[in-house]
N, C-alpha and C positions, 0 to 999 in steps of 0.2 A: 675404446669399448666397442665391442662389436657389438652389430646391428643386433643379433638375436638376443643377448644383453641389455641391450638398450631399449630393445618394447618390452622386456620384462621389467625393467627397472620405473616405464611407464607405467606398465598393468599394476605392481604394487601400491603406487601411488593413488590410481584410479577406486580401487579396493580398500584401501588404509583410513578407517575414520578415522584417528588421531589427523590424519594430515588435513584433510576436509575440515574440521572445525577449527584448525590453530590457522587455518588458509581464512576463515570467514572471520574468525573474531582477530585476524590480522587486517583485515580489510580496511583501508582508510577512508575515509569519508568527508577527512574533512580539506578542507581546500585550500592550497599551498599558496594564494593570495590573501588569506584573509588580513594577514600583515598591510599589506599594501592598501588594503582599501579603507574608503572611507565613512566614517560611521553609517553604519545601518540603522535603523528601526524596527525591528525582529518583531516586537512588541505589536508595533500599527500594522506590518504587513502578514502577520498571523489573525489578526483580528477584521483585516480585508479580506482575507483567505476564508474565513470562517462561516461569514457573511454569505461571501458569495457561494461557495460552495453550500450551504446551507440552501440558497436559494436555487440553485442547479438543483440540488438533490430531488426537492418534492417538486421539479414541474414535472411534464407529462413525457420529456426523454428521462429526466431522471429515475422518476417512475419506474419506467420501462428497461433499464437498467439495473436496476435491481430487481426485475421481476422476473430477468433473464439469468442472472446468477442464481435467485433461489428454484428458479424451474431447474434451472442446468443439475440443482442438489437433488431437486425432488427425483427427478428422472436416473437417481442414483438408488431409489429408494426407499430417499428420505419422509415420512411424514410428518410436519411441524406440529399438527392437533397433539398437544397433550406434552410436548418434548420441553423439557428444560433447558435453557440455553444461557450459554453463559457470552454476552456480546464483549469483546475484546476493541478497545478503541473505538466504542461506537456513535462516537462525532453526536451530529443531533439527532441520531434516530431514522437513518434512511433504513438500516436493516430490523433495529428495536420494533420499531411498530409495525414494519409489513409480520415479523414474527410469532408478535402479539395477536397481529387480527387474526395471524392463521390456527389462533387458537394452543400459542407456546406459554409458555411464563418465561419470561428474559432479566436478567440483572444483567444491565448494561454502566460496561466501567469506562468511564471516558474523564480523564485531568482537568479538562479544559474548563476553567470555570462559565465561559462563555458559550461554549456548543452544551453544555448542560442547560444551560438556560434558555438556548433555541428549541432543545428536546424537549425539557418542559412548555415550553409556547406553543409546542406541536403534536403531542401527544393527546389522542382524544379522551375525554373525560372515562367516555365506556371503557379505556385500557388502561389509567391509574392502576389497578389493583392487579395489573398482569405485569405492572414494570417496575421492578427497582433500578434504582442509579445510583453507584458507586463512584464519586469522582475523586478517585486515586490515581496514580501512576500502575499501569499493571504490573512492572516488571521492579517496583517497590514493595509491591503486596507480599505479605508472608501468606502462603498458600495454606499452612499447614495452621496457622493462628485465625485463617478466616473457615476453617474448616471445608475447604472448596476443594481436599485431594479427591476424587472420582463423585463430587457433588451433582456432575453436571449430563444431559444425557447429550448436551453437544457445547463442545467448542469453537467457536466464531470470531476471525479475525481477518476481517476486508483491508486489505494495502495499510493495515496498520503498524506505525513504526515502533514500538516495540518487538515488533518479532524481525528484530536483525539480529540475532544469535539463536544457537543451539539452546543456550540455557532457557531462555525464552519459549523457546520452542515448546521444552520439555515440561516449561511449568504448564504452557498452555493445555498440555496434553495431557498432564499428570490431573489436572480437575475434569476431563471427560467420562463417562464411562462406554459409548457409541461412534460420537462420530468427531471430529475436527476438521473444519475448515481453515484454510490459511488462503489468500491471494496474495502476492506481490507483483512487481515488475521484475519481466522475463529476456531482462537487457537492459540496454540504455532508453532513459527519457529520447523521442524525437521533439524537436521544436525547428522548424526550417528557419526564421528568421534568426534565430539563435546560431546556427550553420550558420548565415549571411555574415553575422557580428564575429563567429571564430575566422573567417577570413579575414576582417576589418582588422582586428586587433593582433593577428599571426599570433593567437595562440589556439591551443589543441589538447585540450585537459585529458591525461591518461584514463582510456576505457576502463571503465569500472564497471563489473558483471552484475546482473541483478542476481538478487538475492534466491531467487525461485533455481538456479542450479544448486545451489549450493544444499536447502533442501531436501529439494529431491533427492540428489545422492545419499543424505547420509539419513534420509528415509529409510532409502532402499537398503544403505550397508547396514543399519537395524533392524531389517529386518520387518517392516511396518506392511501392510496392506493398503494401497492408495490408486485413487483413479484421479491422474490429472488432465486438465486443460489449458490449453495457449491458444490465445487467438488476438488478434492485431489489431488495433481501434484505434480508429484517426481521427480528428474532429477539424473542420474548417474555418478559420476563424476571420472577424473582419473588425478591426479597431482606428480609431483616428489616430495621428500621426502625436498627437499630444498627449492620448490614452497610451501610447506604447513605452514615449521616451519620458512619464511618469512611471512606471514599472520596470524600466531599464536594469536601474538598480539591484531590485528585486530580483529580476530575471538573472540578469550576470550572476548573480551571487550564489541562487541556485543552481545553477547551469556553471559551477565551480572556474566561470571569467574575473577576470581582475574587476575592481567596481572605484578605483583611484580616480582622481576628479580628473588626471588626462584620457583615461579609457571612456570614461564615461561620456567625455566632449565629447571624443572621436567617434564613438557609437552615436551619438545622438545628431551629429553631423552628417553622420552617413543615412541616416532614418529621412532625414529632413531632405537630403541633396536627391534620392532615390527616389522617396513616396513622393513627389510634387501635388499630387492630387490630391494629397493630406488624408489618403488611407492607408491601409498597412491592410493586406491579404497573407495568412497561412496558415499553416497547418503545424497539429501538433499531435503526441499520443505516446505508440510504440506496443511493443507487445506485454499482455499480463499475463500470467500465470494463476490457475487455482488448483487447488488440493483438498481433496477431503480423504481424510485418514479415515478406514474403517477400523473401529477397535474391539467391534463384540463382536461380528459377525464376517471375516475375512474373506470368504468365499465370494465367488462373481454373483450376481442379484441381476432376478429375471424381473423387468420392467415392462410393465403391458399399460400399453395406452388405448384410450377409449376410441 
């Protein structure tokens, strides 16, 4: 094939949504150890997860983090007073209620019967009547039987895991009638300890692209209106040597390593022979991704700040 063939034959593909969505819902995710390892607790370690990140969310970085994502919107435009929003995966409430106070009404749909129940423990009494909750599966919901096609004047969906497809995508967007938000990650998870354990155990899980290209492309090959954001957030962490090789488990199995009771020795052998000190220092993160789709008003928007 000759060269000038050959970046056409690229450019096609660059340009071809069919090939972009049968690329994403080909995507594999799930991890060619899970034969080998040994029994997990899904169960306890979503309901540790749940917990804690619950409690991350409302302190005073977590706070601050979400106050940065909705300035990031507002500075798009956006004004919450008075907007209907529909929260997609909204865990317990870190985006639900800054949304409410800002004067939205939100029907926030989150599965979990667990993080429903921190939302309700966390919701101020003055926002009851600005917040419904929905605890379904979003991407279960018949759109068209809950009467939510263009119900909504904004669509909201923070790193939440149903929007790993197109179709997903498109319900989400199919109940806005203004704006959509989507975040994901804009690559791989980092976790440096994790790197430590892929050396220990010489394995090396095939890179798997975040979800945020995939996207963005076929945003754009639709033809969509969108201003996006990437930026890189790392966070340092400090754990005891007992707190780590308790989470091991957990860890490997996310981080798609073998979790069979010899890897698991060997990992935990290496934790114990290394950290002497009995702490464990690193760092984790990587890059996200956000989007907000304009749908009523496509043009660029002039933003004036005080």
């Amino acid at each position: 094939m000759s060269e000038e063939k050959h970046v056409l034959k690229h450019s096609e593909i660059l340009f071809d949504r069919s090939v972009w969505e049968e690329a994403w819902k080909n995507q594999s995710t799930a991890s060619k150890y899970n034969m080998k390892s040994t029994a997990f607790d899904a169960t306890g370690a979503f309901e540790r997860w749940a917990r804690e990140y619950h409690q991350q969310s409302f302190t005073d970085d977590g706070k601050k983090r979400s106050d940065r994502i909705t300035g990031w919107i507002e500075n798009q435009g956006v004004s919450f007073d008075g907007l209907s929003i529909l929260d997609i995966g909204a865990a317990s409430g870190i985006f639900t209620i800054p949304f409410a106070t800002k004067g939205a009404t939100v029907t926030a749909v989150e599965p979990s019967e667990l993080l429903v129940s921190l939302m309700k423990e966390t919701i101020p009494a003055s926002l009851t009547s600005s917040i419904d909750i929905v605890s379904e599966r979003f991407e279960d919901i018949s759109i068209q039987d809950k009467g939510w096609e263009k119900k909504y004047d904004f669509a909201f969906a923070s790193m939440c895991p149903a929007m790993s497809n197109w179709e997903t995508i498109e319900q989400a967007i199919s109940t806005a009638r203004k704006y959509v938000y989507i975040s994901t990650m804009a690559g791989p998870r980092e976790h440096t300890l994790i790197n430590e354990l892929k050396e220990v155990l010489g394995v090396y899980p095939s890179y798997n692209a975040g979800d945020m290209g995939y996207i963005q492309q076929l945003l754009y090959l639709k033809d969509y209106s969108y201003t996006t954001l990437i930026t890189k957030e790392t966070s340092y962490m400090q754990m005891s040597v007992e707190e780590v090789v308790d989470k091991l488990q957990e860890w490997l199995s996310t981080h798609e390593l073998p979790t069979d009771e010899g890897s698991l020795a060997l990992a935990e052998q290496y934790i114990r022979d290394t950290y002497k000190d009995g702490m464990v220092t690193f760092s984790r993160g990587g890059k996200f991704g956000k989007i907000l789709i304009q749908l009523e008003q496509q043009n660029m928007k002039v933003v004036r700040t005080k």
